[in-house]
C-alpha positions as CSV (number, residue, x, y, z in Angstrom):
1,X,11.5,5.6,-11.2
2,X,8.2,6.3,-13.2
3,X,5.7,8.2,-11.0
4,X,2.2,9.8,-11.9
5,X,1.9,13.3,-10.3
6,X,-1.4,15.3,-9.5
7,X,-2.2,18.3,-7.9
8,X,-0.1,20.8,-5.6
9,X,0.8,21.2,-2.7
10,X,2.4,19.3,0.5
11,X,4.1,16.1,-1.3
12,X,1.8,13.1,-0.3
13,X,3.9,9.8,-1.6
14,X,1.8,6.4,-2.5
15,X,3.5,3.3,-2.9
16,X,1.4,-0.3,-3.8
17,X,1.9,-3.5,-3.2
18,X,4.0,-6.2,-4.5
19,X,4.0,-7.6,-8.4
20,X,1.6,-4.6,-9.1
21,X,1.7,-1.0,-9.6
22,X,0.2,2.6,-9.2
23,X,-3.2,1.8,-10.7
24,X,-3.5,-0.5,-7.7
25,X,-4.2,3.1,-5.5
26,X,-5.2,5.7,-8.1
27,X,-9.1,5.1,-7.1
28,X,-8.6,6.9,-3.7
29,X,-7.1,9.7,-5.7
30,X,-10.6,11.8,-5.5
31,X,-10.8,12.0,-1.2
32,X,-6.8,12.6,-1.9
33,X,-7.8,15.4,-3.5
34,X,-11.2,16.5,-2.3
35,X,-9.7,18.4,0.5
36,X,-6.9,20.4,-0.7
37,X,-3.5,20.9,-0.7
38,X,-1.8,17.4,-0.9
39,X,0.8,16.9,-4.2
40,X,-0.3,13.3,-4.7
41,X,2.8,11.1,-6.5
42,X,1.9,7.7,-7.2
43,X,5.1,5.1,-7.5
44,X,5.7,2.6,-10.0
45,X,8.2,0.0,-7.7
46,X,11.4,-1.0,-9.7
47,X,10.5,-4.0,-11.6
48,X,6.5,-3.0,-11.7
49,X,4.4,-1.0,-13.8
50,X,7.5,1.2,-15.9
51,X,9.4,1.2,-13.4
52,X,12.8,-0.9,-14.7
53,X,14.8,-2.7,-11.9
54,X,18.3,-3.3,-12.5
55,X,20.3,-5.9,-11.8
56,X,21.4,-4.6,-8.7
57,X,18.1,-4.6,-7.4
58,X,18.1,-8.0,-5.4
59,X,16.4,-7.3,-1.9
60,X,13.6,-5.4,-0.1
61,X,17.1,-3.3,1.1
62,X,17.7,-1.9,-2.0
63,X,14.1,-1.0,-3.2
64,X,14.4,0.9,0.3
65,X,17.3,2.3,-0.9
66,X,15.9,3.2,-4.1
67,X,13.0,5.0,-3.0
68,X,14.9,6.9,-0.3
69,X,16.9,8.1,-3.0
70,X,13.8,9.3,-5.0
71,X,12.7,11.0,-2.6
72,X,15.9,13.0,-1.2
73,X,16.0,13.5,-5.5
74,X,12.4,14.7,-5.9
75,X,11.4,16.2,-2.6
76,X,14.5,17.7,-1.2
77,X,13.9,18.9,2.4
78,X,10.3,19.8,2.1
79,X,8.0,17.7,4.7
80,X,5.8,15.3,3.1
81,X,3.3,12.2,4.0
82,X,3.9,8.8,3.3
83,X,0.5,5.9,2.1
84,X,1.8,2.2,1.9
85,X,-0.4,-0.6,0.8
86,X,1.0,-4.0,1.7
87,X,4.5,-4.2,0.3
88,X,4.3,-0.6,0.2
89,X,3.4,-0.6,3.8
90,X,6.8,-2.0,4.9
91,X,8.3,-0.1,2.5
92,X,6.8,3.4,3.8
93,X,7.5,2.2,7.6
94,X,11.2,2.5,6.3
95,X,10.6,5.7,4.9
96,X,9.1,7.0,8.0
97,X,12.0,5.6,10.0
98,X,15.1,7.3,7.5
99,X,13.3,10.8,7.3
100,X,12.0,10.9,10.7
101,X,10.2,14.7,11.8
102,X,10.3,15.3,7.7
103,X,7.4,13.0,7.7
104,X,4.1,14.5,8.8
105,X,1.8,11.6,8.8
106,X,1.9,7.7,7.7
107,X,-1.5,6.0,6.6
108,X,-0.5,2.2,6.5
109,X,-3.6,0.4,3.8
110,X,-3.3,-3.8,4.8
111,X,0.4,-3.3,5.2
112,X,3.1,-6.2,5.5
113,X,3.6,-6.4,9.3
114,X,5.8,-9.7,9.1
115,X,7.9,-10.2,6.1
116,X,8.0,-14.0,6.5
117,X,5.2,-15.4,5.2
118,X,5.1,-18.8,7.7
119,X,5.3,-16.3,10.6
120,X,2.3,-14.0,10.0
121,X,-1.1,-14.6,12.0
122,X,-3.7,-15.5,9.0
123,X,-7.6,-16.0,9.2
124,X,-8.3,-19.0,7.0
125,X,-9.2,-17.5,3.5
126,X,-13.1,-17.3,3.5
127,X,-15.8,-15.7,0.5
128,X,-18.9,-14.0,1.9
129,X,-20.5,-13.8,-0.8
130,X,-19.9,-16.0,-4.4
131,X,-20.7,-15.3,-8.0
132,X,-20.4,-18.4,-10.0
133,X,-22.2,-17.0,-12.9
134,X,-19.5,-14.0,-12.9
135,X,-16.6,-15.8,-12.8
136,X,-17.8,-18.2,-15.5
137,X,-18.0,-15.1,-17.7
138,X,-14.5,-14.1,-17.8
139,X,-11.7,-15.5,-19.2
140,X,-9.8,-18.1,-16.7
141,X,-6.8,-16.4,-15.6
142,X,-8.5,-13.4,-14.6
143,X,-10.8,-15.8,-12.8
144,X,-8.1,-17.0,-11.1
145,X,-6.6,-13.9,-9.9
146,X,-10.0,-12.7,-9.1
147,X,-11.2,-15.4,-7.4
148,X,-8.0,-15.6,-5.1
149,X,-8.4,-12.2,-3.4
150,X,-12.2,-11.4,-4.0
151,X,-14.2,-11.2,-0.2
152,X,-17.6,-10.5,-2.0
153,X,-17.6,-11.2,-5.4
154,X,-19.9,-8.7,-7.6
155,X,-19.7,-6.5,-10.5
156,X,-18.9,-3.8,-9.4
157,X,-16.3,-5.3,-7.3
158,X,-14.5,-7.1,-10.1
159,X,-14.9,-3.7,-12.3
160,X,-12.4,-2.6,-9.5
161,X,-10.3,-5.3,-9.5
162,X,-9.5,-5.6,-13.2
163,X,-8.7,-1.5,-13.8
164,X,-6.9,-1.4,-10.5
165,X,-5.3,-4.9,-10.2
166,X,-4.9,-6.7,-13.2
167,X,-2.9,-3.9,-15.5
168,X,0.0,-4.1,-12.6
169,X,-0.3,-7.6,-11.9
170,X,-0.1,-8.9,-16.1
171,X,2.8,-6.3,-16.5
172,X,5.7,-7.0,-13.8
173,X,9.0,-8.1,-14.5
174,X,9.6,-11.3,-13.1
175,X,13.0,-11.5,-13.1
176,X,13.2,-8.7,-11.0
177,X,10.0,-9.9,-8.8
178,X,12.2,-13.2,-8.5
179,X,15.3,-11.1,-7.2
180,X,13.5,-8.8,-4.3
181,X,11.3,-12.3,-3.3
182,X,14.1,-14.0,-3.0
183,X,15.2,-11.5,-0.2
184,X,11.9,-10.3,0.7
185,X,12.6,-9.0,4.4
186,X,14.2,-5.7,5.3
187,X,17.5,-6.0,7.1
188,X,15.9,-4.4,9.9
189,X,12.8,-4.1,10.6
190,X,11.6,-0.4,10.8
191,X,11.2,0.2,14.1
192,X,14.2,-1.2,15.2
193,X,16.1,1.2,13.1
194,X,15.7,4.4,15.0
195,X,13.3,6.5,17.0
196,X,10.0,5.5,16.2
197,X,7.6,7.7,14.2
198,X,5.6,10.1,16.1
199,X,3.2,11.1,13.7
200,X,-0.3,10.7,13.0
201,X,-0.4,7.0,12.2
202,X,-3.5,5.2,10.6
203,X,-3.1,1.5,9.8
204,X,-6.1,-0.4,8.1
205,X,-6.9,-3.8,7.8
206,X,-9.3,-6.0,6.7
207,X,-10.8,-8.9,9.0
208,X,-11.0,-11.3,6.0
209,X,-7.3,-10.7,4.9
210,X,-5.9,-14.1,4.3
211,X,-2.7,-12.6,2.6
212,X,-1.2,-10.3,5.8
213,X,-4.0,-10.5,8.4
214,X,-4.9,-8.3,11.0
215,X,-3.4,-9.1,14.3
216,X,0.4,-8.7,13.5
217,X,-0.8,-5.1,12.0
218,X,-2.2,-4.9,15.5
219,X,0.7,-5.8,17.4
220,X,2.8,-2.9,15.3
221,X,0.1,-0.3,16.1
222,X,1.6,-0.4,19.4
223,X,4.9,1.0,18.3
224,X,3.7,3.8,16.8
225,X,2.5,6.3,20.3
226,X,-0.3,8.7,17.8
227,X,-1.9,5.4,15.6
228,X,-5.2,4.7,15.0
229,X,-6.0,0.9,14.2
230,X,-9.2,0.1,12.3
231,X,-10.0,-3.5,11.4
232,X,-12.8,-3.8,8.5
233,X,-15.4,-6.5,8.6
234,X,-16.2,-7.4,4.8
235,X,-13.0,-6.9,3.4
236,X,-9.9,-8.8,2.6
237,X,-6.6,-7.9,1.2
238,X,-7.9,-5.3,-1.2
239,X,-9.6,-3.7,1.4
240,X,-10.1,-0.5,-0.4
241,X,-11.9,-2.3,-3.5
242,X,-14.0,-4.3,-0.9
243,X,-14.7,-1.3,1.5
244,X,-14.1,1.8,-0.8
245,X,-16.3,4.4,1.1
246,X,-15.1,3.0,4.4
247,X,-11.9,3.7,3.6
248,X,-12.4,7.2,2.5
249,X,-13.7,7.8,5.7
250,X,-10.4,6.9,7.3
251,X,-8.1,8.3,4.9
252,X,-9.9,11.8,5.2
253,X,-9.9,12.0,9.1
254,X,-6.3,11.2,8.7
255,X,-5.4,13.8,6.5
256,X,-7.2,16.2,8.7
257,X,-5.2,14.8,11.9
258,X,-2.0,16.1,9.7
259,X,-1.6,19.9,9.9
260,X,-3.4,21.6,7.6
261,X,-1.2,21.7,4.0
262,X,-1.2,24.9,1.7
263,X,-4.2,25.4,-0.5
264,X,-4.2,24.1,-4.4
C-alpha cells in the first residue's frame, strides 16, 4: 500500500475518500504539523492513487482488512490516531473498533455514516455562491467535477479542488472502484463490532453536504461517549476546501484533547 510519510513522532494515520487519493488531505498537513510530535502517514486506498488492488479486493471488508494489516505491518503495537474523510471515515471507524485502547483519538472529516446511499438523510444539493464566468474557463470535465461538489464557487476554491481532487479522481482504477462499489457496506457496521471507542472523537460535517449529510453523522456522534459534533454552515462535502481555516480550528483542538505526543 503506497503511503506518503512526514514528520515523527506518535503515528497519526489519514485515509481519504472514495475514487481519490492522499492529495485529497495533504492541505491540512501544516496544522498536522504545526504543533508537534504527530508521524503523519497519508494512504493511497487499494485501487486509488498507486495504491494497486488485487483481484481479491472486492468489498469494503477487505479494504478493512487490508489496512488493518498495514497497520499491524507498519505500526506494530505503538498507539496511534486515526483521520477519515468520507470513505475513509467508515473505514477508520473500523480501525478504531479492531485496535480499540491502541487508538488514542479518531477525527471523523464528512465521514460515511450510512453505507447505502438511498438510506442516508441528504439536504437537497444547493450553490451559495456561482461563477459562470469560471467554470466557462476550464475545460468541461473538470467543470463537471467541479461544479458537482463546489458550495461557493471561486478561485481560490477551485485552485483547491483541482491539486487536491482532481489528480486522485482522473487516476483510480475502475475496475477495482467497480469491485468495492459493488459491495460498498462493511459487514458490520463499526460499532456493532465491539466495545465502542472511548477516545477523543471529533466528527465534522458540512450543512450543504448533499453527498453524506449531516444528520446520520449526528445520530453516530451519539455512540461515541467523548465526541464532539460540529456542523459547518458554507460548506459541502469538501468541507475542508470550503471551510479550510474552520477546520484547522477543529483539528488542532482535537489534537490537543489527545495526550500530548513526543516532541519532533
Amino acid at each position: 500500500m503506497h503511503f506518503l510519510e512526514r514528520g515523527s513522532g506518535t503515528p497519526l494515520v489519514v485515509i481519504h475518500g472514495f475514487c481519490v487519493d492522499h492529495r485529497l488531505l495533504l492541505g491540512l498537513d501544516p496544522v498536522l504539523a504545526a504543533r508537534g510530535g504527530w508521524r503523519r502517514i497519508y494512504l493511497d486506498l487499494p485501487g486509488m492513487g498507486r495504491s494497486v488492488a488485487g483481484p481479491q479486493l472486492r468489498s469494503s471488508d477487505a479494504v478493512a482488512d487490508a489496512l488493518a494489516s498495514f497497520i499491524r505491518d507498519t505500526l506494530g503495537s505503538a498507539s496511534f490516531a486515526l483521520l477519515g474523510n468520507s470513505y475513509g471515515g467508515m473505514l477508520a471507524r473500523h480501525l478504531a473498533a479492531e485496535f480499540g485502547g491502541q487508538v488514542l483519538g479518531l477525527a471523523l472529516l464528512c465521514p460515511v455514516a450510512v453505507a447505502e446511499n438511498s438510506r442516508r438523510v441528504l439536504p437537497p444539493r444547493s450553490v451559495l455562491r456561482q461563477d459562470p464566468a469560471l467554470l466557462a474557463s476550464m475545460v468541461p470535465e473538470d467543470a463537471e467535477a467541479y461544479a458537482e461538489m463546489a458550495v461557493i464557487q471561486s478561485a481560490e476554491n477551485w485552485g483547491l479542488f483541482r491539486d487536491s481532487v482532481l489528480p486522485g479522481l482522473r487516476s483510480f482504477d475502475r475496475s477495482a472502484i467497480g469491485r468495492i462499489a459493488g459491495r460498498y457496506a462493511l459487514s458490520v457496521e463499526p460499532e456493532d463490532r465491539h466495545e465502542v471507542f472511548s477516545g477523543p472523537t471529533l466528527i465534522i460535517t458540512g450543512r450543504q453536504d448533499h453527498v453524506v449529510g449531516f444528520a446520520d453523522q449526528a445520530a453516530l456522534a451519539e455512540r461515541y461517549p467523548d465526541s464532539e459534533l460540529v456542523i459547518l454552515d458554507r460548506a459541502g462535502h469538501n468541507a475542508h476546501l470550503d471551510r479550510p481555516g474552520a477546520v484547522a480550528e477543529l483539528l488542532d483542538a482535537w489534537l490537543r484533547r489527545m495526550d500530548n505526543p513526543q516532541d519532533s
